[in-house]
C-alpha positions in Angstrom: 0.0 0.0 0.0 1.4 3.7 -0.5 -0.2 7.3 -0.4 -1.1 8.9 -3.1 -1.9 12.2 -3.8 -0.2 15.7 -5.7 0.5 19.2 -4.9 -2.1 21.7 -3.6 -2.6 25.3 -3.4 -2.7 26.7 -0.1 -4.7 29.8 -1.1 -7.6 28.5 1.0 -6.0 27.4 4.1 -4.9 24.0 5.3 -8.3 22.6 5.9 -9.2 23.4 2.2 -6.1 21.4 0.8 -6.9 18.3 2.7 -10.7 18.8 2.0 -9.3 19.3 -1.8 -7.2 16.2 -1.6 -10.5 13.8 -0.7 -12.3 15.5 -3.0 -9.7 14.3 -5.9 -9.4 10.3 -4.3 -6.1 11.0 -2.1 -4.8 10.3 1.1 -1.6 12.6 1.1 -1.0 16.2 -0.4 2.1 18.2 -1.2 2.3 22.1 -1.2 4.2 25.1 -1.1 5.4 26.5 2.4 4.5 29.7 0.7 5.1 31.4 -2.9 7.4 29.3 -5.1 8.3 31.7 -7.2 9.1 34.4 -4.1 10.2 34.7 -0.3 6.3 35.7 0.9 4.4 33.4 3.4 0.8 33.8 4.2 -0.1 34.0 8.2 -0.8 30.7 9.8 -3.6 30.4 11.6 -2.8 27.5 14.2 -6.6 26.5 14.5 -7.0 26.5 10.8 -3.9 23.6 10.6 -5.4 21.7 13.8 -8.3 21.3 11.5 -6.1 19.9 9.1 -4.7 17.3 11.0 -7.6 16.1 12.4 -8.8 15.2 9.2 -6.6 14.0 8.3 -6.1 11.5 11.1 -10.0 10.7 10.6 -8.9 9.4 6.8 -5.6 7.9 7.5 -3.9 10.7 5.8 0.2 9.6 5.3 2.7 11.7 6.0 2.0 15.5 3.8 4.8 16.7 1.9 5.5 20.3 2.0 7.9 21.6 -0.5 10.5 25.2 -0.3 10.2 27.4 -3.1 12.3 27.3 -6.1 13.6 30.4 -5.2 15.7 28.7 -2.8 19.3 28.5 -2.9 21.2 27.5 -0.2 24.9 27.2 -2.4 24.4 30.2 -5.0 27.5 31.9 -5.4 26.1 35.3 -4.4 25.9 35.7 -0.5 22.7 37.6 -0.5 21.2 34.6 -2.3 22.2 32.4 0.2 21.6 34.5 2.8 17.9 35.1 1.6 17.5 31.4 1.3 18.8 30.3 5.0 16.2 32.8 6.3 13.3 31.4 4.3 14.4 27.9 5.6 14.7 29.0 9.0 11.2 30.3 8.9 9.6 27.2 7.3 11.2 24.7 10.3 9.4 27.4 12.7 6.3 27.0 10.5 6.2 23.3 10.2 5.5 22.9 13.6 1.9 23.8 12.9 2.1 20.6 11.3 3.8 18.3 13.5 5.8 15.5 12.0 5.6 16.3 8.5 8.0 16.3 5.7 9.1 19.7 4.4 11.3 18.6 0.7 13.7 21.0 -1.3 16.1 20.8 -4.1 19.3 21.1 -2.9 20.4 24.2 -5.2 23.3 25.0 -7.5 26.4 25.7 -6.7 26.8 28.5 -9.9 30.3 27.5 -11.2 31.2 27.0 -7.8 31.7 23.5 -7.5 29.8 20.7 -6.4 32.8 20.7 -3.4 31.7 23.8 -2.4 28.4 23.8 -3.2 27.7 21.0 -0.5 29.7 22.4 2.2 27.2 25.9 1.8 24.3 23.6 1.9 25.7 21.5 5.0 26.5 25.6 6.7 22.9 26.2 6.4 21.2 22.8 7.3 23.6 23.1 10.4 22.5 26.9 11.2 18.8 25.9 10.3 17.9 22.7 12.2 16.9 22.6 15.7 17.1 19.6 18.7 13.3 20.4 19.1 11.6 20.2 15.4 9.4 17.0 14.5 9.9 17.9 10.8 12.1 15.7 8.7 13.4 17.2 6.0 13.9 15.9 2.8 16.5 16.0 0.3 15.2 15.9 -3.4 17.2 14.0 -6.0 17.6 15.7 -9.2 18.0 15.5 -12.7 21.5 17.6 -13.2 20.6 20.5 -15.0 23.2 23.2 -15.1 24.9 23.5 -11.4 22.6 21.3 -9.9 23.3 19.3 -6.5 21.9 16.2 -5.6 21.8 14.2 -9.4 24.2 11.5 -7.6 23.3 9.5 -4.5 26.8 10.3 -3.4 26.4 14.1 -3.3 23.2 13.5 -1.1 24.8 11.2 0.7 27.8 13.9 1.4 25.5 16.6 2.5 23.6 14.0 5.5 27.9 13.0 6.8 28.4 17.0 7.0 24.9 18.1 9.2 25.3 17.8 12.4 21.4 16.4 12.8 21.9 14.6 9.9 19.0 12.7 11.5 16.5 14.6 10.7 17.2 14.3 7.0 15.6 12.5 4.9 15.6 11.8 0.8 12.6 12.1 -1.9 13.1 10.3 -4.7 11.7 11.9 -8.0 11.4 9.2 -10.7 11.4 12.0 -13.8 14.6 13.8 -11.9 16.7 10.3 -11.6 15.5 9.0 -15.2 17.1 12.4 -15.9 19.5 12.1 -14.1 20.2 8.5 -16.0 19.1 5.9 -13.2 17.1 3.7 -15.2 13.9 3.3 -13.3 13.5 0.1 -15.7 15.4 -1.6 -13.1 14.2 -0.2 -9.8 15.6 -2.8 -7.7 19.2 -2.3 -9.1 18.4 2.0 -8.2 17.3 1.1 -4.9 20.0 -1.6 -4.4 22.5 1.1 -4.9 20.6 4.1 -2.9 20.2 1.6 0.1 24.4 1.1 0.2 25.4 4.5 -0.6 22.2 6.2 1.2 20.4 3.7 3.2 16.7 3.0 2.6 15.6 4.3 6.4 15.8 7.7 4.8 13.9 7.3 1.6 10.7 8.9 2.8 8.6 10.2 -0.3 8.7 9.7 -3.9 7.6 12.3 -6.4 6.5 10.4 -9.2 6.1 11.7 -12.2 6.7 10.4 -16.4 9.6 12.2 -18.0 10.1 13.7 -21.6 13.4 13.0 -21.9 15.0 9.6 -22.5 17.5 8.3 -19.6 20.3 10.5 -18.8 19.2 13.5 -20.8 19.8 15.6 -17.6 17.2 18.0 -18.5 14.2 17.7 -15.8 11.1 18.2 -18.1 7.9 16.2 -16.5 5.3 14.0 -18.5 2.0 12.5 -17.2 2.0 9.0 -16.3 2.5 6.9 -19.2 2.7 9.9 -22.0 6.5 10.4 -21.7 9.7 8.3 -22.1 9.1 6.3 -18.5 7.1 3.6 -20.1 3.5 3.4 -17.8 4.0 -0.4 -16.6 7.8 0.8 -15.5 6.0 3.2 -13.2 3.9 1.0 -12.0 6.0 -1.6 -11.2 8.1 1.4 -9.2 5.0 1.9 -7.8 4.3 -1.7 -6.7 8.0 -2.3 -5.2 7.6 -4.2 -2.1 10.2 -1.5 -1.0 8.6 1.9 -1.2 5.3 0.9 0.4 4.1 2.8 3.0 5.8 5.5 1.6 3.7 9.3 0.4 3.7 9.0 -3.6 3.3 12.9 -5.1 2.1 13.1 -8.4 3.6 16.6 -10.2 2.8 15.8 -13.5 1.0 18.6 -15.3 -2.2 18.6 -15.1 -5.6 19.9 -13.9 -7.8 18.5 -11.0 -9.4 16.5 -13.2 -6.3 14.9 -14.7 -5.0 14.2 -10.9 -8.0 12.5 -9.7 -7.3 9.9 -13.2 -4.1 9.8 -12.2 -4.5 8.9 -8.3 -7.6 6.6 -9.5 -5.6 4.6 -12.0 -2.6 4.4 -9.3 -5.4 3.0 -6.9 -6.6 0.2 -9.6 -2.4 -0.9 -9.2 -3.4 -2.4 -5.7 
C-alpha cells in the first residue's frame, strides 16, 4: 500500500487542501510553504492547521509533503542569495510545527560555477544553522535530474550533505522518478536503483517519492515532467516502481502537469495498481 496524492494550493488554508485532496481520491498532499516563485508566506492560523490534521487522522492521511520554493538557494555563489535562502528555511522549520511531523522537501540548489565541493559544504553551513534539537519535521533531500549547477543528481552528493549536518537525523531523501530518469538511473530496473541508494544512502531515509513520467530519454539531464505513461518512463515501469515491495508505505506525489481533473485519473488509475 502507498499514499497517493499531488501538490495543492494553499490559497484556501490547510483545511481546504486536505478537504481538496478527498475531493480528488487522495490520502496525502504536497504544497508550497509559501510562494514558489518568491520569499512571501501567508499568516498561519494555528486553528485552521489543527483542522487539518484532524482530518486528516479521521482518513488515515500519510505523511503530507511540503515543498521550499524554487527560489531557494542555499549554495548560489552570491551571498545575498544564500543569505535570503537560509532565512526562508529558518522560517519554514518554525512554521512546520503547525504541522507536527511532516515532511518539508527541497532541491538542494546550485552551486553557480562553484563547484559541487563547495556547493555542498554551503548547503551543510545552512542545514547546520537551520535545524533545531526540538523540530518533528524531517526534511527531505530531493534528487535531481543535473541540470546546469545542480546538486543532488548522484546519491553520493546526497549522501555527502547527510555526513556534513550535524542532525543529519533529521534528513531524509525524496526520490523523483522523472529527476533520476534524468539524471540516468534507469527506473527500468528499480531494484538495481534502490540496491545502490540503500548502500550508498540507506533505505531508512527514503521517505517520499515524487512520481512523475519524464520527456526526456535516460540520462538527458534536463528535468522536463510528462503525465503518467505519456512520456519516455514507459506506464508499466512506473507502476512496477510503484508496486516495489520496497517503497510501500511511503507518500507517492504526483507533479505531473495537469488539472484537478487529470489528478483525480491519475490517483484513480494508481489506486486500480493495488
Amino acid at each position: 500500500m502507498i499514499y497517493t496524492g499531488n501538490h495543492l494550493s494553499s490559497s484556501k488554508g490547510y483545511l481546504a487542501m486536505g478537504q481538496n485532496a478527498l475531493k480528488l481520491g487522495a490520502d496525502t498532499f504536497a504544497f508550497f510553504t509559501r510562494n514558489p516563485r518568491g520569499g512571501s508566506a501567508k499568516e498561519i492560523r494555528q486553528s485552521d492547521a489543527d483542522d487539518l490534521m484532524r482530518l486528516a487522522g479521521e482518513h488515515h492521511f500519510g505523511p503530507l509533503v511540503a515543498h521550499s520554493p524554487y527560489t531557494m538557494n542555499l549554495c548560489s555563489a552570491k551571498e545575498d542569495i544564500r543569505e535570503f535562502s537560509l532565512n526562508m528555511l529558518k522560517e519554514d522549520l518554525v512554521r512546520m510545527e503547525a504541522t507536527p511531523g511532516q515532511y518539508l522537501n527541497f532541491h538542494p540548489g546550485s552551486h553557480t560555477g562553484q563547484g559541487a565541493e563547495k556547493g555542498i559544504e554551503q548547503i551543510c553551513s545552512a542545514l547546520n544553522e537551520a535545524l533545531f534539537g526540538s523540530m518533528t519535521t524531517t526534511v527531505l533531500l530531493e534528487t535531481m535530474a543535473g541540470k546546469g549547477s545542480e546538486i543532488g543528481r548522484t546519491f553520493e552528493e546526497l549522501r555527502a550533505i547527510i555526513d556534513g549536518t550535524v542532525l543529519g537525523s533529521r534528513l531524509g531523501v525524496c526520490l523523483d522518478t522523472c529527476h533520476i530518469w534524468d539524471g540516468g538511473y534507469d527506473l527500468q530496473h528499480f531494484d538495481r536503483v534502490l540496491d545502490e541508494f540503500d548502500r550508498i544512502i540507506g533505505l531508512d531515509r527514503l521517505k517520499a517519492i515524487h512520481f512523475n513520467g519524464s520527456l526526456n530519454p535516460c540520462g538527458a539531464a534536463k528535468d522536463r515532467h510528462a503525465r503518467l505513461g505519456e512520456g519516455l518512463i514507459d506506464l508499466q515501469v512506473l507502476k512496477a516502481v510503484a508496486q516495489n515491495p520496497r517503497v510501500q508505505g511511503l507518500p507517492f506525489i504526483l507533479e505531473t502537469p495537469n488539472d484537478d481533473e487529470g489528478y483525480a485519473r491519475e490517483i484513480a488509475l494508481m489506486r486500480s495498481w493495488f
